[in-house]
GULUMMI-251578 format. One record per residue (C-alpha): chain; x, y, z. Coordinates in steps of 0.1 Angstrom, whole numbers, plus 2048, in hexadecimal, padded with zeros to 3 digits. Last residue first. Example, Ala and Ser with C-alpha at 12.3 -4.5 7.8 and 13.67 -1.06 7.14 Angstrom:
BEGIN
   c    c1    c2    c3
   A   889   7F5   847
   A   87B   7D3   84E
//
This chain:
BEGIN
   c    c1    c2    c3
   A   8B1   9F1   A00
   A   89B   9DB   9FA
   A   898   9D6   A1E
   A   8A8   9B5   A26
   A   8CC   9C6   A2F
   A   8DD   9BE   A0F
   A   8C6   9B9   9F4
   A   8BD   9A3   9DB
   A   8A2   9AA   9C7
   A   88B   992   9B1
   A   884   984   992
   A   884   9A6   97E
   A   879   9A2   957
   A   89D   9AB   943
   A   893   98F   92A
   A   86D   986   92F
   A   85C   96D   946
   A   83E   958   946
   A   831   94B   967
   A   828   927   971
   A   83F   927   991
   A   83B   949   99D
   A   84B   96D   996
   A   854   991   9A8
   A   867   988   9CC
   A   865   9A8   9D7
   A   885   9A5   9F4
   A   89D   986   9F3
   A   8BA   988   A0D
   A   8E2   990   A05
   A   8FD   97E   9F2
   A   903   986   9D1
   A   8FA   97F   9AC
   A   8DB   967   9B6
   A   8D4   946   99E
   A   8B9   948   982
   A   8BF   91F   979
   A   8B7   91B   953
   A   89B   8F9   94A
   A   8A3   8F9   922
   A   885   8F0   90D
   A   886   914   8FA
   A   887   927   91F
   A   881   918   940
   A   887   92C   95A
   A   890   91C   97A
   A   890   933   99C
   A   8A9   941   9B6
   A   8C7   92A   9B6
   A   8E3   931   9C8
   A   902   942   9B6
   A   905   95D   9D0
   A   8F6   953   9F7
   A   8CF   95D   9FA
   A   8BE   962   A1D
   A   898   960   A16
   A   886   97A   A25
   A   871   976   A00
   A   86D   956   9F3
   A   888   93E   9E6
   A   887   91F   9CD
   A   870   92B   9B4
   A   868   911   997
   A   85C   911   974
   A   860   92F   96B
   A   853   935   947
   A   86A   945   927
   A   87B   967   921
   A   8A1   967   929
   A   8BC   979   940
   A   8A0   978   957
   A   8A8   995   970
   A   8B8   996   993
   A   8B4   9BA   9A2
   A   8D0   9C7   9B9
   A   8D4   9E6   9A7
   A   8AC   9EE   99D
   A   8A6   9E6   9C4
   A   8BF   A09   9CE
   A   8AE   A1B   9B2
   A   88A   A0F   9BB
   A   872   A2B   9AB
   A   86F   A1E   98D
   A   86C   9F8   98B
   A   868   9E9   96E
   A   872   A07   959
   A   896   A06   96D
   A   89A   9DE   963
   A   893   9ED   942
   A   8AF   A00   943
   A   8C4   9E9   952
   A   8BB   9D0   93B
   A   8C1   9E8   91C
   A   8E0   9F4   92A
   A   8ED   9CE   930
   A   8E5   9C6   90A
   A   8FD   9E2   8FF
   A   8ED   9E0   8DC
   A   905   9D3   8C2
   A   920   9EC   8B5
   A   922   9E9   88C
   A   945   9E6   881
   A   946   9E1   85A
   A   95E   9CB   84C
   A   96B   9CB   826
   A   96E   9B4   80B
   A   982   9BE   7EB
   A   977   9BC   7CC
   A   995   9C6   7AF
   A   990   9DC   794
   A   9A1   9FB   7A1
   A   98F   9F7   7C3
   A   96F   9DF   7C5
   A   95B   9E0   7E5
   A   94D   9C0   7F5
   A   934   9C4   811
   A   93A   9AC   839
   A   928   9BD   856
   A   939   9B3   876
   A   92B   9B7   897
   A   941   9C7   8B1
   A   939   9C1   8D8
   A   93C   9D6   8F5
   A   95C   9DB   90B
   A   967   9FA   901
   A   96B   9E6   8E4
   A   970   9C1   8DA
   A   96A   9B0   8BA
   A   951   994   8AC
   A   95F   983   890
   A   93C   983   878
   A   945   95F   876
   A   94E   956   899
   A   96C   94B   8A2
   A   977   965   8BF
   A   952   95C   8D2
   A   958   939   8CC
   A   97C   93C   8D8
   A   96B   94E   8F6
   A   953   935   8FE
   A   96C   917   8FA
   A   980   924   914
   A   964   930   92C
   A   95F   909   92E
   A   93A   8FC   925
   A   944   8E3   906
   A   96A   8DC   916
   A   95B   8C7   937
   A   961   8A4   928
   A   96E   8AB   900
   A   96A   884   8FD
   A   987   87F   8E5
   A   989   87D   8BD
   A   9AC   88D   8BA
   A   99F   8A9   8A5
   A   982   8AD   8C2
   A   99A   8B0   8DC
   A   9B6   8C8   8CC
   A   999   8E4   8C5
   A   990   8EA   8A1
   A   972   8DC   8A1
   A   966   8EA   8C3
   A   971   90C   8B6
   A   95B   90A   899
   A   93F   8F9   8A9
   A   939   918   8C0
   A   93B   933   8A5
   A   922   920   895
   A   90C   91F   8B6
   A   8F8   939   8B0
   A   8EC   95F   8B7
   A   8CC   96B   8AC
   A   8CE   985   88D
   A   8E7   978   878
   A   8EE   953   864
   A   90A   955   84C
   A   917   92D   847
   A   938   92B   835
   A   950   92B   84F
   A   93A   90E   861
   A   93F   8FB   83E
   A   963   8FF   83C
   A   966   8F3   85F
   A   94F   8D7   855
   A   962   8CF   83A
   A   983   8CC   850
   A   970   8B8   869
   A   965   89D   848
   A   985   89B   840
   A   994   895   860
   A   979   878   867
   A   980   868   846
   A   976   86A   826
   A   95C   885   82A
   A   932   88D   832
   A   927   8AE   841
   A   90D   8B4   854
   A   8FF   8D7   860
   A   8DD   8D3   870
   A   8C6   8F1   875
   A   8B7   90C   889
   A   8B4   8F7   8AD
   A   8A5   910   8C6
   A   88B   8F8   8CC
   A   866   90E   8CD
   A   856   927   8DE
   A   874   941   8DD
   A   86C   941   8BA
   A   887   942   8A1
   A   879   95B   884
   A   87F   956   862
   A   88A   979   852
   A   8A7   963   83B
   A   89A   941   83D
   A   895   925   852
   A   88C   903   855
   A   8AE   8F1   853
   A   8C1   8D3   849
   A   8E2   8D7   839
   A   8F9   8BF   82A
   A   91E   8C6   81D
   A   932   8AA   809
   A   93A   8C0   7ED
   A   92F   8E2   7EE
   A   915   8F6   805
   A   918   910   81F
   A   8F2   91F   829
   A   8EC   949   827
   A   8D6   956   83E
   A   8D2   97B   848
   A   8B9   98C   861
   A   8B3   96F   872
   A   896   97C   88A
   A   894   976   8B0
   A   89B   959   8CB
   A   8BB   959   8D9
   A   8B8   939   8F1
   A   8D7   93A   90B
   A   8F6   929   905
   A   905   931   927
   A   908   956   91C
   A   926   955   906
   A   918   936   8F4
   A   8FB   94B   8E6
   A   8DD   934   8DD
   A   8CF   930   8BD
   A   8D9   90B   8B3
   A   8EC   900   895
   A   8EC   8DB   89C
   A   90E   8D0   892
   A   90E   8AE   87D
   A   92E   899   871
   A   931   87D   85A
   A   94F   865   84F
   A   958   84D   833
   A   940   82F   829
   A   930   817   83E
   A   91E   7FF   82D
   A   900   7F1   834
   A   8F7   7D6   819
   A   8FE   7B5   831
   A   8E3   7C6   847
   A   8C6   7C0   829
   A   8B7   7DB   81A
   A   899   7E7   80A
   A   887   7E0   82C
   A   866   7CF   825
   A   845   7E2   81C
   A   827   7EA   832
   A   81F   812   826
   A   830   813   84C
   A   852   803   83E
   A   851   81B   825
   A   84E   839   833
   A   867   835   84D
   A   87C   824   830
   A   87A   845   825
   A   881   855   843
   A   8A3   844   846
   A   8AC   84C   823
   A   8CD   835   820
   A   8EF   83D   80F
   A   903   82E   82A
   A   91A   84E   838
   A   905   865   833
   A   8E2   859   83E
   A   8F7   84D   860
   A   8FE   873   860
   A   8DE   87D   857
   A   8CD   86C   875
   A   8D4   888   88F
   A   8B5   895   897
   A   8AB   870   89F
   A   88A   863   88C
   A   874   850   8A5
   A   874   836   8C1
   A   897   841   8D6
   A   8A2   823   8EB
   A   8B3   82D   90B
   A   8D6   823   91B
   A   8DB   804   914
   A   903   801   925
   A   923   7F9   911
   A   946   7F5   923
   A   965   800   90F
   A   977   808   930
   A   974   82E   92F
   A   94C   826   929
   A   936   826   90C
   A   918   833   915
   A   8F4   822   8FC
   A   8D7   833   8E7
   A   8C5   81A   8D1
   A   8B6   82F   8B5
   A   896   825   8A3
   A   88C   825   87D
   A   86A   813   879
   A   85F   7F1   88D
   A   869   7E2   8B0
   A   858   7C7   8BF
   A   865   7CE   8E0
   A   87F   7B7   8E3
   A   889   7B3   8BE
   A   893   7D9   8BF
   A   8AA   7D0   8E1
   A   8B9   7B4   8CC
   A   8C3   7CA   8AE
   A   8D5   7E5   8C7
   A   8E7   7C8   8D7
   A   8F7   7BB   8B2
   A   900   7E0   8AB
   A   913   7E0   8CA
   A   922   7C2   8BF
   A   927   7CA   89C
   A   931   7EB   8A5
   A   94C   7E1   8C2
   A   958   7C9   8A7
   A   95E   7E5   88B
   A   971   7FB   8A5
   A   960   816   8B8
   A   96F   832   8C7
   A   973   84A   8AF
   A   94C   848   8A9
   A   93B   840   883
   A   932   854   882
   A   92B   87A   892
   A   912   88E   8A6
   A   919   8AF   8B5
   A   905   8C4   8CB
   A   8F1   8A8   8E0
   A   8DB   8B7   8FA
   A   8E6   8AA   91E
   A   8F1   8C7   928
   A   906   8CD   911
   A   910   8B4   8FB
   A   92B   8A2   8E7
   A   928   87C   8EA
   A   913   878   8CE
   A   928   85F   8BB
   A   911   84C   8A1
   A   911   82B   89B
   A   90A   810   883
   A   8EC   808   86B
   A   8DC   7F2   87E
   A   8C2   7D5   86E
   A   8A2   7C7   879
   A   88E   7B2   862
   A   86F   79E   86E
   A   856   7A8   857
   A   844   7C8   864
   A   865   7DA   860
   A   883   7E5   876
   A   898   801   876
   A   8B9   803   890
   A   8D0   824   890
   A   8E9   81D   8AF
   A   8F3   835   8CD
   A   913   83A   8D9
   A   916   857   8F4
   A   93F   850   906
   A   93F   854   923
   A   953   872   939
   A   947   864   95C
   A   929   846   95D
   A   910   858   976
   A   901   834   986
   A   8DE   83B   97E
   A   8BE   843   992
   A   896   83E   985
   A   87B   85E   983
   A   85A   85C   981
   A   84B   87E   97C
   A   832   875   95C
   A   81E   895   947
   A   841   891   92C
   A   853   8B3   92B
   A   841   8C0   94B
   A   841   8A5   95E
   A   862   897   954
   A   870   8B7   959
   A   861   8BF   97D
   A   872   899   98A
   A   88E   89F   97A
   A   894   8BE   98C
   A   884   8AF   9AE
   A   89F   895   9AE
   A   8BD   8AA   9A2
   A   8B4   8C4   9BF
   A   8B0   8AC   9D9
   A   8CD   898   9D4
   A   8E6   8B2   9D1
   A   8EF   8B3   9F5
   A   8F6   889   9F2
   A   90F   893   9D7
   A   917   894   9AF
   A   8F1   893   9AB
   A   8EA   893   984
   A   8CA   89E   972
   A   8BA   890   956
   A   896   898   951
   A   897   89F   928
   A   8BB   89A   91B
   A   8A9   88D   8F9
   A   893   877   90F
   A   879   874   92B
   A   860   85C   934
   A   870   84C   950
   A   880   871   961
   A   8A5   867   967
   A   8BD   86F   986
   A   8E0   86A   97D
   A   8FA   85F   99A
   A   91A   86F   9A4
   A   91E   85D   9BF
   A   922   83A   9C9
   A   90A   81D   9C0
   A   8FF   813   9DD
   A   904   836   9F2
   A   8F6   847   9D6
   A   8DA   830   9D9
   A   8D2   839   9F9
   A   8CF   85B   9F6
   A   8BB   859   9D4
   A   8A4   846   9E8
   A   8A6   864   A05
   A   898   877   9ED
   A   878   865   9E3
   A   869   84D   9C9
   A   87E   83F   9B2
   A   86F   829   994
   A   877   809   990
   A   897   7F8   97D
   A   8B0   80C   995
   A   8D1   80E   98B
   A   8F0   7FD   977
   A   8F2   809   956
   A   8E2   7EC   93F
   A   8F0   7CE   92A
   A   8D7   7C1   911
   A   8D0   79D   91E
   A   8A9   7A2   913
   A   89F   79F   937
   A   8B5   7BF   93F
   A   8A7   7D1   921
   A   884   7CA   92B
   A   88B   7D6   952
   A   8A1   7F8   941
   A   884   800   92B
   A   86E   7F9   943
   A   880   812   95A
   A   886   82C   93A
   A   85D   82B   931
   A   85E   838   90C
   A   86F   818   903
   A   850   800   909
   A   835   816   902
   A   847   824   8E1
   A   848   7FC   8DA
   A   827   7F7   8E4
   A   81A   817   8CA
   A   829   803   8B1
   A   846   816   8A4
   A   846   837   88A
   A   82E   83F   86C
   A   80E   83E   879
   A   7F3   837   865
   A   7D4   843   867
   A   7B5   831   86D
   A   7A9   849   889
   A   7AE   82D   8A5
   A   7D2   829   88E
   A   7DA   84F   893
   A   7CC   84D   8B8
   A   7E6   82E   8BF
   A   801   845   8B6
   A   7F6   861   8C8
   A   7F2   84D   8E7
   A   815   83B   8E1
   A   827   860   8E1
   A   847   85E   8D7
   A   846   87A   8B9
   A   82C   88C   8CB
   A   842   8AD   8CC
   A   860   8A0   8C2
   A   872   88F   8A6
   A   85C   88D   889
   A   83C   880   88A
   A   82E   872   86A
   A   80D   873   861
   A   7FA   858   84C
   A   7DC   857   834
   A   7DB   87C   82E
   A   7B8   88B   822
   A   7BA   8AD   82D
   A   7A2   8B1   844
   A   7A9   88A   84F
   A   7CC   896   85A
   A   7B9   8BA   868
   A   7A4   8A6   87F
   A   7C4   88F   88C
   A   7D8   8AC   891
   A   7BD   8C1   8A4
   A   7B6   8A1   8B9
   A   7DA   89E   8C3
   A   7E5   8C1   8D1
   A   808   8BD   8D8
   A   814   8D2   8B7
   A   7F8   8EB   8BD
   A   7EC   8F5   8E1
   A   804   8E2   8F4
   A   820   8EF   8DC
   A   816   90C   8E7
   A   811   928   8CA
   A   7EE   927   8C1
   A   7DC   90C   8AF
   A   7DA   8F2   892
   A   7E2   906   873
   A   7DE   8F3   853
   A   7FD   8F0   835
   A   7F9   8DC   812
   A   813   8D4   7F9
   A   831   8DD   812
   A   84B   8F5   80E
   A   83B   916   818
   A   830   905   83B
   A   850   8F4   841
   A   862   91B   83F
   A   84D   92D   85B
   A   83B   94C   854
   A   819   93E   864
   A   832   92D   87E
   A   824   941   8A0
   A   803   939   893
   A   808   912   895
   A   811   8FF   876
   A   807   8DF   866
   A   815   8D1   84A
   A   809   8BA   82E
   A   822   8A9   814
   A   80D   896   7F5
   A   824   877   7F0
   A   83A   871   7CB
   A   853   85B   7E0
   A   86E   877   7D8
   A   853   894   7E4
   A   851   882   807
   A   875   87E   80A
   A   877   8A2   807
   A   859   8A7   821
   A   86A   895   837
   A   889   8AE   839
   A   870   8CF   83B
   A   85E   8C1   859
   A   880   8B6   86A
   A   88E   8D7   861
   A   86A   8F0   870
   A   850   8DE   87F
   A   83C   8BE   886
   A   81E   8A8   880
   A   829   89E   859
   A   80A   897   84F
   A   80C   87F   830
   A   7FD   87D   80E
   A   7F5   862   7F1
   A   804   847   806
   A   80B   824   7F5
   A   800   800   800
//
C-alpha cells in the first residue's frame, strides 16, 4: 500500500527534511503550523499547510485532536512525527490508528515499553543487554537517593522515567546535593512529559555517548547501521554528533551493534529507532535509553551509508520490507553534524531569540545543511532554539573536521547570536583533533572566549563594549577589495539597567541590588521568599527558557526584599526577580 499525502505533525528543519523525502516518493506533504509560525519556512514548502492553535506547543504541536481533525481535513492517510513534540507519545500513536491513520514510527507498545526508562532498564536487563548499574523501580524520596549514594558511591544521576533528549537528568555529586537533583528531575519530567518518577544511576565519569541507528520492519528484519559518537554535550543536550566514533573498533560495533539489534527484537521494535548506550574509560558498554523515533542527528549515519532513514520510515509503515539487508551496510568515510543553535556561548549559552536579519548557508562538496529558516525568519523564544544542522561528510575524520571548518567559515547567520563561533573553536581545539572526550572543555571560560574571538563577524573589543562587523566589497583601480565596518552593538547592560530603573522608579538604592532575568521564558520554581538570608551564587528561582530549565542565582550576599515573581509566571529579559539588599530593608 502507497500514501497519497502525509501530515508531517511538526515544525521547522525536521518538517522541511521529511517533506523532501516526501516529494522523492511522489507523496502529497501537509504541514501544520501554529500562529507564531505563520511566516515560518516548513509552511511555504509544503503542498498543503493548516493552522492548529496559538503559540504553546500545548495549544498546537501537543494538541492531538486538532492534529487528527485537520489530517482527515485534508485527506492524509498517515502522519509522521518528527522528533519532538508527540513524537514518542504511545497515546498519539494509538489515536492515529483508532482514527485509521497510520502512524509512521513504532508500535505504540514499543514507545510504551522504551518511553518508561525503569522498564526499559527491567526489559533490557531480562533481554541480557548490559545496563548501568541502579535502581530498576522508580525512586520515591530523598533520603532514597541518600542511601543509594552510599550503595553505589557518589556522584550518582537522578533520571525522570519518561524523559529523554537530556530531559529530567540531574546529577548529585554529594549527599547535600541530593535534594536539589531529586526535586529537579522530578519538576522536568513533570512538566516535559505529565510523569514525576524518577529512577538513580551510578554517574559513569567522562563516558563515552554511543548510540546505534536500528530500523526494523513488519517482517522480522532488524538491521544497525553503526554508531554515532554523541559524546559532546552540554548539559546534557548533544552539540556535536559524529561516526563512526574514534573509539570504536569494527568489533566493538558489531557487538554493540549486535546488542542494539537484540534490545529492538525485545520489544517488538518496528521503524528507525536509536539505541543510546555510555562507553566507559574501560571499554565497558551500558543500555542507556532506546530513542523510538527519527534522531536529530541521523544525517550523519545517512552520510556515511547512503540510506534515506525516513524513507524507509515511510516505507516500512506503507507495509513494505527493508530495502536492505545488514550485509549491505557499508560504512563509508566520515560525517560530522553541529547543531547551529541560537544561544550566546558568552552568556552561558543562553536562548537568543529574535530576527535573522541575514542568512547565507556554506555549501560545496561534501557539505549538508538542514534548516527551516530564512533570511527575516524569526526564532521564537517558544520553541527549540536549534536553527539548523550543519553536516559534512569526508574521507576520513580529519577530512571531514577540516570541511567543516570550512563550512562553519562559510555560514553568515546575523541577528540572534549562535553557536557557529562555538563549533569553530571546538574543532580546532587540540582535544577534538585528537578525537578525545573534551570532559569539562564545552562550558570552560576558555572555549567561550576563543568562540567569542572566532566568530565570523570577528567580534572586537572597545571601551569595553562589543564590535559587530559588517562585511561590503569596494573595488579600487580595478581590483575588489573587502572591507569591515565597525557597527557598536547596544550596551545590553544599559538597556537592563534602564529598564530595571522603569520597573521600578522610585527605588534607586533597590534598582542597584535588583536581580533580573537575563532571559524571557516561565519560572518554574522559587527557592527563597522574602526575609530570606541569601549567600552569592545561591539559587533564587528556575526560569525555563526555549526547553532549558536556567538557575537565577543571587549576585551577593545580603537578604531577599520584594520578592516580584511565582512559580508559573512568565518573565521578560531585564524583568526584576527580586532585591537583594544589605540590611533587610530595601535599602
Amino acid at each position: 500500500m502507497g500514501f497519497s499525502k502525509v501530515l508531517v505533525a511538526n515544525r521547522s528543519e525536521i518538517a522541511i527534511r521529511i517533506f523532501r523525502t516526501l516529494r522523492e516518493l511522489g507523496i502529497g506533504a501537509v504541514a501544520v503550523y501554529s500562529e507564531a509560525d505563520r511566516g515560518s519556512l516548513h509552511v511555504a514548502y509544503a503542498d498543503e499547510a493548516y493552522l492548529i492553535g496559538p503559540p504553546p506547543a500545548a495549544q498546537s504541536y501537543l494538541n492531538v485532536e486538532r492534529i487528527l481533525e485537520t489530517a482527515r481535513r485534508a485527506g492524509a492517510e498517515a502522519i509522521h512525527p518528527g522528533y519532538g513534540f508527540l513524537a514518542e507519545n504511545a497515546g498519539f500513536a494509538r489515536a492515529c490508528e483508532d482514527a485509521g491513520i497510520v502512524w509512521i514510527g513504532p508500535p505504540p507498545e514499543a514507545i510504551e515499553a522504551m518511553g518508561s526508562k525503569v522498564e526499559a532498564r527491567e526489559r533490557m536487563q531480562a533481554a541480557g543487554v548490559p545496563i548501568i548499574p541502579g535502581t530498576t523501580e522508580p525512586v520515591e524520596s530523598v533520603e532514597a537517593v541518600v542511601a543509594l549514594g552510599e550503595e553505589y558511591g557518589w556522584p550518582l544521576a537522578i533520571k525522570a522515567a519518561a524523559a529523554g533528549g537530556g530531559k529530567g537528568l540531574k546529577v548529585a555529586q554529594s549527599p547535600e546535593e541530593a535534594e536539589r537533583a531529586f526535586l529537579s528531575a522530578r519538576r522536568e519530567g513533570e512538566s516535559y512529559f505529565a510523569d514525576p518518577t524518577v529512577y538513580v544511576e551510578r554517574y559513569l565519569e567522562d563516558p563515552r555517548h554511543v548510540e546505534v541507528q536500528v530500523v526494523a520492519d513488519a517482517h522480522g528484519n532488524v538491521v544497525h547501521l553503526g554508531e554515532r559518537d554523541c559524546t559532546i554535550q552540554r548539559r546534557h543536550q548533544k552539540l556535536v554528533e559524529e561516526t563512526p566514533s574514534p573509539a570504536v573498533s569494527p568489533e566493538l560495533r558489531e557487538r554493540i551493534g549486535g546488542i542494539a539489534v537484540d534490545a529492538a527484537r525485545a520489544v517488538g521494535y518496528r521503524s528507525a529507532g536509536t539505541m543510546e548506550g555510555l562507553l566507559s574509560r574501560e571499554g565497558e558498554y551500558f543500555f542507556l535509553e532506546m530513542n523510538t523515533r527519527i534522531q536529530v542527528e541521523h544525517p550523519v549515519t545517512e552520510l556515511v551509508t547512503g540510506f534515506d532513514l525516513v524513507r524507509e520510515q515511510v516505507l516500512i509503515a506503507a507495509g513494505e520490507p527493508l530495502s536492505f539487508r545488514q550485509e549491505d551496510v557499508r560504512f563509508t568515510g566520515h560525517a560530522i553534524e553541529c547543531r547551529i543553535n541560537a544561544e550566546d556561548v558568552s552568556a552561558g549559552f543562553l536562548p537568543t531569540p529574535g530576527t535573522i536579519t541575514a542568512y547565507r548557508e556554506p555549501a560545496g562538496p561534501g557539505v549538508r545543511v538542514d534548516s527551516g529558516v530564512r533570511e527575516d525568519s524569526e526564532v521564537s523564544g517558544t520553541y527549540d532554539p536549534l536553527i539548523a544542522k550543519l553536516c559534512v561528510h569526508g574521507v576520513d575524520r580529519e577530512h571531514a573536521r577540516r570541511r567543516m571548518l570550512r563550512a562553519l567559515e562559510e555560514y553568515v547567520i546575523e541577528g540572534p547570536k549562535t553557536l557557529i563561533g562555538f563549533h569553530r573553536a571546538l574543532l580546532a581545539h587540540p582535544c577534538f583533533v585528537e578525537g578525545e572526550t573534551c570532559f569539562g572543555l564545552v562550558e570552560s571560560e576558555l572555549l567561550a572566549r576563543q568562540a567569542e574571538e572566532l566568530t565570523p563577524a570577528q567580534v572586537s573589543r572597545a571601551n569595553g563594549r562589543r564590535l559587530d562587523t559588517r562585511t561590503s566589497l569596494v573595488e579600487l583601480d580595478g581590483r575588489r577589495y573587502e572591507i569591515s565596518l565597525l557597527v557598536p552593538e547596544p550596551d545590553y547592560k544599559e538597556l537592563v539597567r534602564k529598564r530595571r530603573e522603569r520597573q521600578r522608579s522610585g527605588h534607586g538604592a533597590a534598582a542597584r541590588d535588583a536581580v533580573a532575568s537575563p532571559m524571557q521564558g516561565t519560572v518554574l520554581a522559587v527557592d527563597v521568599k522574602d526575609g530570606d538570608e541569601v549567600s552569592a551564587g545561591q539559587v533564587l528561582c528556575i526560569v525555563e527558557a526555549m526547553k532549558m530549565e536556567n538557575e537565577i542565582t543571587a549576585h551577593r550576599d545580603g537578604v531577599v526584599t520584594e520578592l516580584c515573581v511565582a512559580a508559573g509566571e512568565a518573565v521578560q529579559v531585564g524583568q526584576v526577580i527580586c532585591v537583594i539588599s544589605q540590611n533587610g530593608d530595601g535599602s
